[in-house]
C-alpha positions as CSV (number, residue, x, y, z in Angstrom):
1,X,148.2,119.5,96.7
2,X,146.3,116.2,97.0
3,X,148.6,113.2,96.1
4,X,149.1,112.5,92.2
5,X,147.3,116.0,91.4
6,X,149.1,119.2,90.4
7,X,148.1,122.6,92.0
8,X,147.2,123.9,88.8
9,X,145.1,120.6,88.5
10,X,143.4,121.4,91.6
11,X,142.5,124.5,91.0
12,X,141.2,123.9,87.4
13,X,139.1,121.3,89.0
14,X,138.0,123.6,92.0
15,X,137.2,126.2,89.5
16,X,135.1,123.7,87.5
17,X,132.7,122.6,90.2
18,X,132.1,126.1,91.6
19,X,130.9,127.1,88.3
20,X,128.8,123.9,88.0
21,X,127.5,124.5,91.2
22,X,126.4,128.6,90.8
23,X,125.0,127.3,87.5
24,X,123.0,124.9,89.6
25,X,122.2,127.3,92.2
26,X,120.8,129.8,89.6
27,X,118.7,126.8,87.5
28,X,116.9,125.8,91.0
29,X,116.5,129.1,92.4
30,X,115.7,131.6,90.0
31,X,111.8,131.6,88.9
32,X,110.8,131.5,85.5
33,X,109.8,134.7,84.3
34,X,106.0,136.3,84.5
35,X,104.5,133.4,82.3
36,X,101.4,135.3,80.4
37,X,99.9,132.4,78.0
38,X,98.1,129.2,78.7
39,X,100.8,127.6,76.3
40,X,103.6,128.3,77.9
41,X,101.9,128.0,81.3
42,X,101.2,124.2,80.4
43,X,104.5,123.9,79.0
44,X,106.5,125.5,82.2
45,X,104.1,122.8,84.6
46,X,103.7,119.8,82.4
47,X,107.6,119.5,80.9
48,X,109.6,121.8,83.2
49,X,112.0,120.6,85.9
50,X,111.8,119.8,89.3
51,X,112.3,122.4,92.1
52,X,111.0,124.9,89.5
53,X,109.2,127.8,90.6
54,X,106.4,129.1,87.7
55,X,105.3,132.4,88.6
56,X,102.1,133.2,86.6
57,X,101.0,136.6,85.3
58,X,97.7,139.0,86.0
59,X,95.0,137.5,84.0
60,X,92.8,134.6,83.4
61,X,93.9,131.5,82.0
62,X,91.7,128.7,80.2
63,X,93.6,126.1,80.2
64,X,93.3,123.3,77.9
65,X,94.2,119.8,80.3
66,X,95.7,119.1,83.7
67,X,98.9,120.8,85.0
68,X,101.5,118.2,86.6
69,X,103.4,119.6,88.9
70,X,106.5,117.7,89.2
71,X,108.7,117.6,93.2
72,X,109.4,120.3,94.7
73,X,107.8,122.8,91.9
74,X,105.9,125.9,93.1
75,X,102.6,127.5,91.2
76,X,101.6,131.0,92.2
77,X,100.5,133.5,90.9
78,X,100.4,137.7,91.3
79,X,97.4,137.5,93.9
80,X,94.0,135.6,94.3
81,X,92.0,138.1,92.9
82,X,94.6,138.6,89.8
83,X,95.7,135.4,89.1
84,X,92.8,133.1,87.5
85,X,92.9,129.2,86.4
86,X,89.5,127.8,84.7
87,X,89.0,125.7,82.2
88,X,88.1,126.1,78.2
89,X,84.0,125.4,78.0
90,X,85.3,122.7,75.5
91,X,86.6,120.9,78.7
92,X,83.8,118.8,79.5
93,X,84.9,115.4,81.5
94,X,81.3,114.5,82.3
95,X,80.0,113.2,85.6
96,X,79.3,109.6,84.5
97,X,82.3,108.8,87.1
98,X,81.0,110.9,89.8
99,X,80.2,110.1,92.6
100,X,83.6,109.0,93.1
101,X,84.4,105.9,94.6
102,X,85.7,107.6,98.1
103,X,88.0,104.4,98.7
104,X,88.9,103.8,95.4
105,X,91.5,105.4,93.9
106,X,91.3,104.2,90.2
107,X,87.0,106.0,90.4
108,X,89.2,109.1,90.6
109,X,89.6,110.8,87.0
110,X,92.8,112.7,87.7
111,X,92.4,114.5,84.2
112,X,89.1,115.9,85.8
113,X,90.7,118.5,88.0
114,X,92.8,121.8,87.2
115,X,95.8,120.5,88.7
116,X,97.0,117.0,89.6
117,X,99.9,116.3,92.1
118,X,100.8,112.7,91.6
119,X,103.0,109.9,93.6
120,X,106.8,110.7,93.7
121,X,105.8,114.1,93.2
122,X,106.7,115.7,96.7
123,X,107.2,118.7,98.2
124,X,104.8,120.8,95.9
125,X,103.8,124.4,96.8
126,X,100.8,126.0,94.9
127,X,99.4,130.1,96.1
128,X,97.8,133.2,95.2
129,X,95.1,132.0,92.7
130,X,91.8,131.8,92.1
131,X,90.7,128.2,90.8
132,X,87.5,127.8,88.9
133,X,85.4,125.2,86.7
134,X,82.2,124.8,86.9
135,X,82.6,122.1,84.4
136,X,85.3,120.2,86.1
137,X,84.9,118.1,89.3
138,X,87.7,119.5,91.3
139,X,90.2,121.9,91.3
140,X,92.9,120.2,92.8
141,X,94.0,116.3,93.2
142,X,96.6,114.9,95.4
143,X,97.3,111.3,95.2
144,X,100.2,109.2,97.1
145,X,101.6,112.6,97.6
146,X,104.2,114.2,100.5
147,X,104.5,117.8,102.0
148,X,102.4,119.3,99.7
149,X,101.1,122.7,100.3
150,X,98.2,124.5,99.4
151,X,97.7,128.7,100.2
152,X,95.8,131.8,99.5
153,X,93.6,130.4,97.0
154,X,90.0,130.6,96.4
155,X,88.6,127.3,95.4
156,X,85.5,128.5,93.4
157,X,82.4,127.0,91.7
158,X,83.4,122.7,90.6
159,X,81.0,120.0,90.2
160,X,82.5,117.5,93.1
161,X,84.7,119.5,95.2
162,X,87.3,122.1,95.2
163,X,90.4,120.0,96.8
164,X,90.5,115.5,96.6
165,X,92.6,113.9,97.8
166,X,93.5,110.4,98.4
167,X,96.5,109.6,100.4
168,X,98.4,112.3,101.5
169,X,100.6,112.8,104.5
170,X,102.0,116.1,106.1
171,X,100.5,118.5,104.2
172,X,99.1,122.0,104.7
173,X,96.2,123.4,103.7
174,X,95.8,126.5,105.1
175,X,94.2,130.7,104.2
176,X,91.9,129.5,101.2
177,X,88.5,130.4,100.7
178,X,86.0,127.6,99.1
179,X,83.1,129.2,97.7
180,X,80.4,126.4,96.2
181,X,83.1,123.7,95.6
182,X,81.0,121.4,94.7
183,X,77.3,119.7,94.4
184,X,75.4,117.0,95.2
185,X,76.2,114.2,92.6
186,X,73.2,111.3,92.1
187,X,72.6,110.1,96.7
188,X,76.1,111.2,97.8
189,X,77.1,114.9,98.4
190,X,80.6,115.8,98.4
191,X,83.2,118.0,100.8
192,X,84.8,121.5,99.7
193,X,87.7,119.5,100.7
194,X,87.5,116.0,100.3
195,X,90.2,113.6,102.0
196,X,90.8,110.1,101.6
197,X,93.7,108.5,103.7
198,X,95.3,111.5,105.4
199,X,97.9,111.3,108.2
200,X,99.8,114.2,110.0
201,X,98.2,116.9,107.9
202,X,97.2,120.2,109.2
203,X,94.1,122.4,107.8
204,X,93.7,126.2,109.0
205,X,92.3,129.3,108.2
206,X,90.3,128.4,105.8
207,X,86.8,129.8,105.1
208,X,84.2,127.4,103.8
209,X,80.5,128.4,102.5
210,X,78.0,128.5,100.0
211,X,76.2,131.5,98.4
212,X,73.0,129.4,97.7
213,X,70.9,128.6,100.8
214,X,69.3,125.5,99.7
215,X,72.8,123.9,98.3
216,X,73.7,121.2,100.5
217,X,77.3,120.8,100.8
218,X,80.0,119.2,103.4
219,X,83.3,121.8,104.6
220,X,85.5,118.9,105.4
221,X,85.2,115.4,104.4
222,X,86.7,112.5,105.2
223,X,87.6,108.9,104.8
224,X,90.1,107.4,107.8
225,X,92.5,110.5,109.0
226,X,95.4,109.6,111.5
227,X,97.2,112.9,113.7
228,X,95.7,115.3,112.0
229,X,94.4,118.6,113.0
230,X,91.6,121.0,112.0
231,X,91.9,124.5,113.5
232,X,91.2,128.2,113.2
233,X,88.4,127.8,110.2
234,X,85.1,129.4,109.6
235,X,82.9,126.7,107.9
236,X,79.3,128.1,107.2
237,X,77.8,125.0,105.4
238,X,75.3,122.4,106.5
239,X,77.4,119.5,107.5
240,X,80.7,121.7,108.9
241,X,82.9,118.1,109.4
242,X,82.1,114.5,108.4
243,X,84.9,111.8,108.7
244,X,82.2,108.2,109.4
245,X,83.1,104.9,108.6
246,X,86.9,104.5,109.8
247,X,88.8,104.0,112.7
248,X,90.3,107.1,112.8
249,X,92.9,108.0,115.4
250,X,94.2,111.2,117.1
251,X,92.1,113.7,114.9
252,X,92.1,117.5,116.6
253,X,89.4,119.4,115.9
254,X,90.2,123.2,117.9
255,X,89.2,126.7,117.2
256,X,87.1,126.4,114.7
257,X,83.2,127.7,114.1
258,X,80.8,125.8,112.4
259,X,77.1,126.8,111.4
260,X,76.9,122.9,110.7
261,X,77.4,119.2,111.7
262,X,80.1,117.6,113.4
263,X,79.3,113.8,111.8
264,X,81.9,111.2,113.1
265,X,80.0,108.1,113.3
266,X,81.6,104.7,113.1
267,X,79.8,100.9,113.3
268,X,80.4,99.9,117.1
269,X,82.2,103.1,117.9
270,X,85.0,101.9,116.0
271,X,88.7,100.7,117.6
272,X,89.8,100.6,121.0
273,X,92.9,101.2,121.1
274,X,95.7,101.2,124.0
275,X,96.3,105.1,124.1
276,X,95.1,108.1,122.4
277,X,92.0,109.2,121.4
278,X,89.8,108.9,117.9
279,X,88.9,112.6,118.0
280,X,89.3,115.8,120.2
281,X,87.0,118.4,119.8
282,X,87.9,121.5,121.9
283,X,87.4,125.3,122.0
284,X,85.1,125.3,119.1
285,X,82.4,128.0,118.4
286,X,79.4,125.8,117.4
287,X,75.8,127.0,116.1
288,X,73.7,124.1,115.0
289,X,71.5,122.5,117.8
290,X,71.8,119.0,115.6
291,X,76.1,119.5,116.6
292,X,77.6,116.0,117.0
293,X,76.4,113.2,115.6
294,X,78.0,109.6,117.5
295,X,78.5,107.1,118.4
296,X,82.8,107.5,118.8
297,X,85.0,105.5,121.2
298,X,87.6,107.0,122.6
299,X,86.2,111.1,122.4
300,X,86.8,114.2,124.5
301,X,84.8,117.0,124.3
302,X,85.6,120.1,126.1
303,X,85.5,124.0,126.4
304,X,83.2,124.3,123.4
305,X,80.8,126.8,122.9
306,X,77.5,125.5,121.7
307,X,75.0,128.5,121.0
308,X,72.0,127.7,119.4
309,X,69.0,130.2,118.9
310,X,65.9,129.6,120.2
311,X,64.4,128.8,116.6
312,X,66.9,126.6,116.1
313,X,65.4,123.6,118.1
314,X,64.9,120.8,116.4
315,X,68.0,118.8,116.9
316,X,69.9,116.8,120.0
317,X,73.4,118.2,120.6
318,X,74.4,114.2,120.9
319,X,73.0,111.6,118.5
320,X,73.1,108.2,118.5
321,X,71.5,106.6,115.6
322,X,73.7,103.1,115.7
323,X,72.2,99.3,115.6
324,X,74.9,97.9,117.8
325,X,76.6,98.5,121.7
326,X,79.4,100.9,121.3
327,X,82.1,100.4,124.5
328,X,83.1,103.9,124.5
329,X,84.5,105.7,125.9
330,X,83.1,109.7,125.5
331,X,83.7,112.7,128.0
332,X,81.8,116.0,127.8
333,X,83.1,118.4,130.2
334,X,84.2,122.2,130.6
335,X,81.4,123.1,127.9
336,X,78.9,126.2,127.7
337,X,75.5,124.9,126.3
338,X,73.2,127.8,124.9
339,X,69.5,126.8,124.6
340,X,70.0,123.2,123.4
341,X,66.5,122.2,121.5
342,X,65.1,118.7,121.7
343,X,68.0,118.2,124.5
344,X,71.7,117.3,125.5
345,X,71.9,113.6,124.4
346,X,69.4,111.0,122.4
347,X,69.9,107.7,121.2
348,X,67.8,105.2,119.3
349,X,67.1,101.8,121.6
350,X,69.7,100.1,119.5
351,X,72.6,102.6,119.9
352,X,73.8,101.1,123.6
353,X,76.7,103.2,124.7
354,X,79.3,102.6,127.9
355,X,81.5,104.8,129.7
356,X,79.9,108.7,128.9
357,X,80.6,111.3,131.6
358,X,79.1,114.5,131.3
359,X,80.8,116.5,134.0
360,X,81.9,120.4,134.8
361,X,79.3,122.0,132.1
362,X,76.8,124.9,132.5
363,X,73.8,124.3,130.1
364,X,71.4,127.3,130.2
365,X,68.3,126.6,128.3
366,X,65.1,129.0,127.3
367,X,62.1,128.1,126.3
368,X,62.3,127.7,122.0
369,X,60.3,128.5,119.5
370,X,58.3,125.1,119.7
371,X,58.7,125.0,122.7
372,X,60.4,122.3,123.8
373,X,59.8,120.1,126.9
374,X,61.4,116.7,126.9
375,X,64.4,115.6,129.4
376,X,67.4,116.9,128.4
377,X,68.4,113.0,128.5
378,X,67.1,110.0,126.5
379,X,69.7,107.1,127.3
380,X,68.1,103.8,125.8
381,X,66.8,101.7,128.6
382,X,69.0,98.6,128.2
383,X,72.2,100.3,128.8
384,X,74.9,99.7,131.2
385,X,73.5,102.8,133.4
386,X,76.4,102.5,136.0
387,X,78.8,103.6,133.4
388,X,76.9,106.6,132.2
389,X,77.8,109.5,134.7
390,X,76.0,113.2,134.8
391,X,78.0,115.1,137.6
392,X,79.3,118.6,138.7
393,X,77.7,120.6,136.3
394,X,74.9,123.8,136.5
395,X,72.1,123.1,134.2
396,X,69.4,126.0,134.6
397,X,66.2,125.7,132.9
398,X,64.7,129.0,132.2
399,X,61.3,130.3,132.3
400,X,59.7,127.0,132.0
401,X,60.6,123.1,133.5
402,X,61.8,120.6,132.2
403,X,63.4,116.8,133.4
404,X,66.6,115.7,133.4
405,X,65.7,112.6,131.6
406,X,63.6,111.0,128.5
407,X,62.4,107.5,130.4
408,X,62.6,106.0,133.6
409,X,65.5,103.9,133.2
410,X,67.9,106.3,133.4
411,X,67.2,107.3,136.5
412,X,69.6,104.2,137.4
413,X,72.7,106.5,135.9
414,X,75.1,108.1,138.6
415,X,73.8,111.7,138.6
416,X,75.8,113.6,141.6
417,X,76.6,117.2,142.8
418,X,74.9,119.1,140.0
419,X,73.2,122.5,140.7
420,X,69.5,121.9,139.1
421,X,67.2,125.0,138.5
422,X,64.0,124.6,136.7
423,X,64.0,120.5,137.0
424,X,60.9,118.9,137.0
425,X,61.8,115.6,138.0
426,X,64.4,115.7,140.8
427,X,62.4,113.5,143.3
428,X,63.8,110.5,141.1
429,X,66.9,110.5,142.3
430,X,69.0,111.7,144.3
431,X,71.6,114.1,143.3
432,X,74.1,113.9,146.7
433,X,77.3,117.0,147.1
434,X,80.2,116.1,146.9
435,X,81.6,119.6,147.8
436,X,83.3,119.6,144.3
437,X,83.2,122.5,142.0
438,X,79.9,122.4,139.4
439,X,80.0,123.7,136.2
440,X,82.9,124.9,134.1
441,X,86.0,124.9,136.1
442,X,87.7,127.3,133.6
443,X,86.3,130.4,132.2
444,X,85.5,129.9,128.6
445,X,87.3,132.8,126.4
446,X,88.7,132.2,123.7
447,X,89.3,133.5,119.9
448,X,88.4,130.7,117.3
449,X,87.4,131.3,113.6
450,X,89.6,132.1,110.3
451,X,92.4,134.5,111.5
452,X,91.1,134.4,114.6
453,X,88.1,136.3,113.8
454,X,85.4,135.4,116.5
455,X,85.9,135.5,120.0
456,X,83.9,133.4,122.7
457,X,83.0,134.9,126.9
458,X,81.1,132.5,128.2
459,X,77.7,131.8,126.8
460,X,78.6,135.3,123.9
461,X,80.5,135.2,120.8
462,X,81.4,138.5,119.2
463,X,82.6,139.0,115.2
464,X,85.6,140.4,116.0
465,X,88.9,139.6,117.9
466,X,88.6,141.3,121.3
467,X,91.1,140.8,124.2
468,X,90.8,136.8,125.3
469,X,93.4,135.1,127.7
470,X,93.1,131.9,126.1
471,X,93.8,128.1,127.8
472,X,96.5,126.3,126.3
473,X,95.1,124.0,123.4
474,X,97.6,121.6,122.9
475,X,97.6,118.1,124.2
476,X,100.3,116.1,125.3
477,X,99.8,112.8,123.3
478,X,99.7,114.9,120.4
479,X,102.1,117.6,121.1
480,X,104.2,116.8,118.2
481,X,102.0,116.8,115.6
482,X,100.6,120.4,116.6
483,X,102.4,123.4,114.9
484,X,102.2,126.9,115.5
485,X,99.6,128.5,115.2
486,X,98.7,132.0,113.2
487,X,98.8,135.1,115.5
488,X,96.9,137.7,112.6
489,X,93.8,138.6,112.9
490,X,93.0,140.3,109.7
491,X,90.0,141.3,108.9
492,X,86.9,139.1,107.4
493,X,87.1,141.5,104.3
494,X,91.0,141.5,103.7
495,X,92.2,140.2,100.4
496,X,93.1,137.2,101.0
497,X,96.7,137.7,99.7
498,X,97.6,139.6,102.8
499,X,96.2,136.7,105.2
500,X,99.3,135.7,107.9
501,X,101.0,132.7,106.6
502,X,102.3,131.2,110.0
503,X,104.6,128.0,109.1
504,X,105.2,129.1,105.0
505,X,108.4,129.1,104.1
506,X,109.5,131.5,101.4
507,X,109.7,129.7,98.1
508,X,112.9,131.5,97.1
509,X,114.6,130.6,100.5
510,X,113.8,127.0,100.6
511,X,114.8,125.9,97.5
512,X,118.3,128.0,98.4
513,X,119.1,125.5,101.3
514,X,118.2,122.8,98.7
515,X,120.8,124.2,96.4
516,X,123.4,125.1,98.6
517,X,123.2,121.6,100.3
518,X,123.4,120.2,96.7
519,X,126.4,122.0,95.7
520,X,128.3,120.9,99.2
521,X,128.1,117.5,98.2
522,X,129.0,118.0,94.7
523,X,132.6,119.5,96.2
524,X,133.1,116.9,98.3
525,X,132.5,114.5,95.7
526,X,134.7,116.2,92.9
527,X,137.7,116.8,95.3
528,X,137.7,113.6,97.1
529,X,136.1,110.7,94.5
């Protein structure tokens, strides 16, 4: 017995809290049944508890406003093909507020999207649906919002974009599919996902594209990102990844292929700072001969494969439209270059850049559709050409010449130990050995893509996983913000349902150790207080 407390007091007590604590257990654990009816379905989100898990029904569901999720709730439904959210036609927000402000949060109609996850609201899980409304600008909101978690949902068809959101930290976005989520709105065109003020989130396996040729949309779009990290998506839209204006630090972008854009440019190149990097770009599959557009301090780019077609020529893989010096710094090395079209690297007089190496690639190009014939390299002449390096690497020109470089100054940069086939202009400088390797030191192969589904040898890509002994990909002064990655490789055509969820937790099981935790402390505090 505990001291002034009978035994039969104890237990009575003892008893008491157990049953508090299974009743507990069973309120946070146990899903709501199949709800079949918009009603109740607005009901079960909008006024329901948190750590509430609202399993929706087969069917489609118009609903009538904004579901709320509350912390630690979790929407899914039966699959993304049999589980639909849209809007009623009556449902008409307008697009007097669009575009949005980007860096304003109040621009933002939260009323305007299927679902908004607000501040305080943590922890939220939403899967296995379709999203839908044409007359809506998003499907999904996040604002000041925590852990939240989006997966195997198909973002389909919203004015704006399919997912906003504007401060959010360690969340995961990961297996969708975003199918014409969203449209141009007045001068400003918006991203499938759009992201305002995201730090430590990860975003993979997602597929990203249009069905309409001529509609110009962003895949990923952002404003200031800190240690995030972009892998393993397929992106088949005209600008693939834009994050420009902000000083954005330790961004990943791995394992991806993009049809479109890379566009990260920033006044000045943006911070300096100490340690780090402002963005990563490695072991990408990349297809657009217009691929990165600069300038970026702080930038490594490596073991990419950059495969353009020969009618696809009309773009620089680097370019440089700034009006002011950027200090750097930028290294290009351990790439495969396929046919680049106007050349490697062009900026505009203006767009001065320090401290570029280009080192280690192999850059095979044949003659285009136009053809080309320019150097591969148009440095502006007033730059600091003793910081700009071109060394170690094989560039083969096929079929036709071409020069290394646009103008004579450049001539000044340090250009050493490359192998040079099918240069024209190699008696303006000097090009000394070194006895160090040229070209890529590592064999390019590896799988990049949505599940994995395209695999790069060299200068090929092929559809399909095939056997690939991939280099590691993580990097050291990021090494705790990268998570497992997903080891299926399911098929393009595969219901998305079935996709691998590598770093899901089962809703069930997670809001068990919640519970269980929960009723610990409720013994301890009814036996001891």
């Amino acid at each position: 017995t505990i001291k002034g407390v009978s035994s039969l007091q104890l237990r009575m007590r003892r008893n008491r809290v157990i049953f508090v604590w299974l009743l507990m257990s069973l309120a946070s654990t146990t899903p709501l049944a199949c709800i079949d009816s918009v009603a109740n379905l607005i009901d079960a989100v909008n006024n329901g508890n948190i750590s509430t898990i609202v399993s929706i029904c087969e069917g489609t569901f118009e609903l009538t406003e904004t579901l709320k999720p509350k912390a630690n709730m979790t929407i899914k439904g039966v699959s993304s093909t049999k589980t639909i959210l849209t809007s009623v036609s009556s449902w008409q927000p307008g697009t007097d507020t669009l575009p949005d402000g980007e860096i304003y949060k109040d621009t933002i109609i939260s009323d305007a999207y299927l679902i908004y996850a607000g501040s305080k609201n943590d922890y939220i899980s939403i899967h296995d649906l379709t999203l839908t409304g044409p007359n809506l600008h998003g499907g999904i909101f996040v604002s000041s919002n925590n852990f939240f978690e989006v997966y195997n949902v198909v973002f389909d068809n919203f004015l704006w974009t399919g997912f906003r959101s504007f401060v959010m930290k360690r969340a995961k976005v990961h297996d969708n599919v975003f199918v014409d989520a969203g449209e141009r709105q007045g001068p400003v065109t918006p991203g499938a996902l759009f992201l305002t003020y995201s730090e430590d989130c990860e975003f993979f396996n997602n597929h990203i594209y249009t069905t309409d040729g001529d509609l110009i949309l962003y895949g990923f779009k952002g404003r200031q990102g800190k240690r995030c990290r972009f892998h393993h998506n397929t992106v088949e839209v005209n600008f693939s990844f834009e994050y420009p204006l902000e000083n954005d630090e330790n961004i990943e972008i791995d394992h991806n292929m993009f049809t479109g854009i890379i566009s990260i440019p920033k006044y000045a190149g943006g911070s300096v700072r100490e340690n780090g990097y402002s963005f990563h770009i490695h072991h990408n599959l990349l297809q657009r001969s217009y691929a990165l557009e600069w300038s970026r301090n702080q930038a490594e780019v490596d073991h990419n494969l950059f495969q353009f077609t020969l009618y696809d020529d009309d773009g620089n893989l680097f370019t440089d439209n700034g009006e002011v010096p950027s200090p750097g710094w930028t290294i290009f090395h351990n790439n495969y270059v396929k046919n680049p079209g106007r050349g490697i690297y062009w900026a505009k007089d203006t767009a001065i850049y320090s401290n570029i190496t280009f080192r280690n690639n192999h850059i095979v190009a044949n003659p285009t559709v136009t053809p080309r014939t320019e150097g591969l390299f148009g440095f502006p002449p007033d730059n600091d050409f003793s910081t700009i390096k071109i060394v170690d690497n094989i560039i083969e020109i096929e079929n036709q010449e071409r020069p290394l470089m646009r103008n004579t100054a450049s001539y000044s940069a340090i250009i050493e130990n490359n192998k040079l086939i099918g240069i024209s202009d190699t008696e303006n400088y000097q090009n000394p050995t070194t006895g160090n390797p040229q070209g890529g030191i590592d064999d390019l192969c590896f799988t990049c893509g949505k599940n994995s589904e395209y695999t790069v040898k060299g200068f090929d890509s092929y559809h399909q996983p095939e056997d690939c002994i991939c280099p590691p990909c993580s990097n050291e002064d990021n090494e705790e913000e990268i998570m497992d990655m997903p080891d299926s490789e399911a098929d393009e055509t595969k219901d998305i349902e079935t996709s691998s969820l590598s770093g899901s937790s089962d809703d069930v099981d997670s809001n068990n150790s919640v519970c269980l935790l929960t009723g610990f402390l409720y013994v301890v505090v009814a036996l001891y207080v």
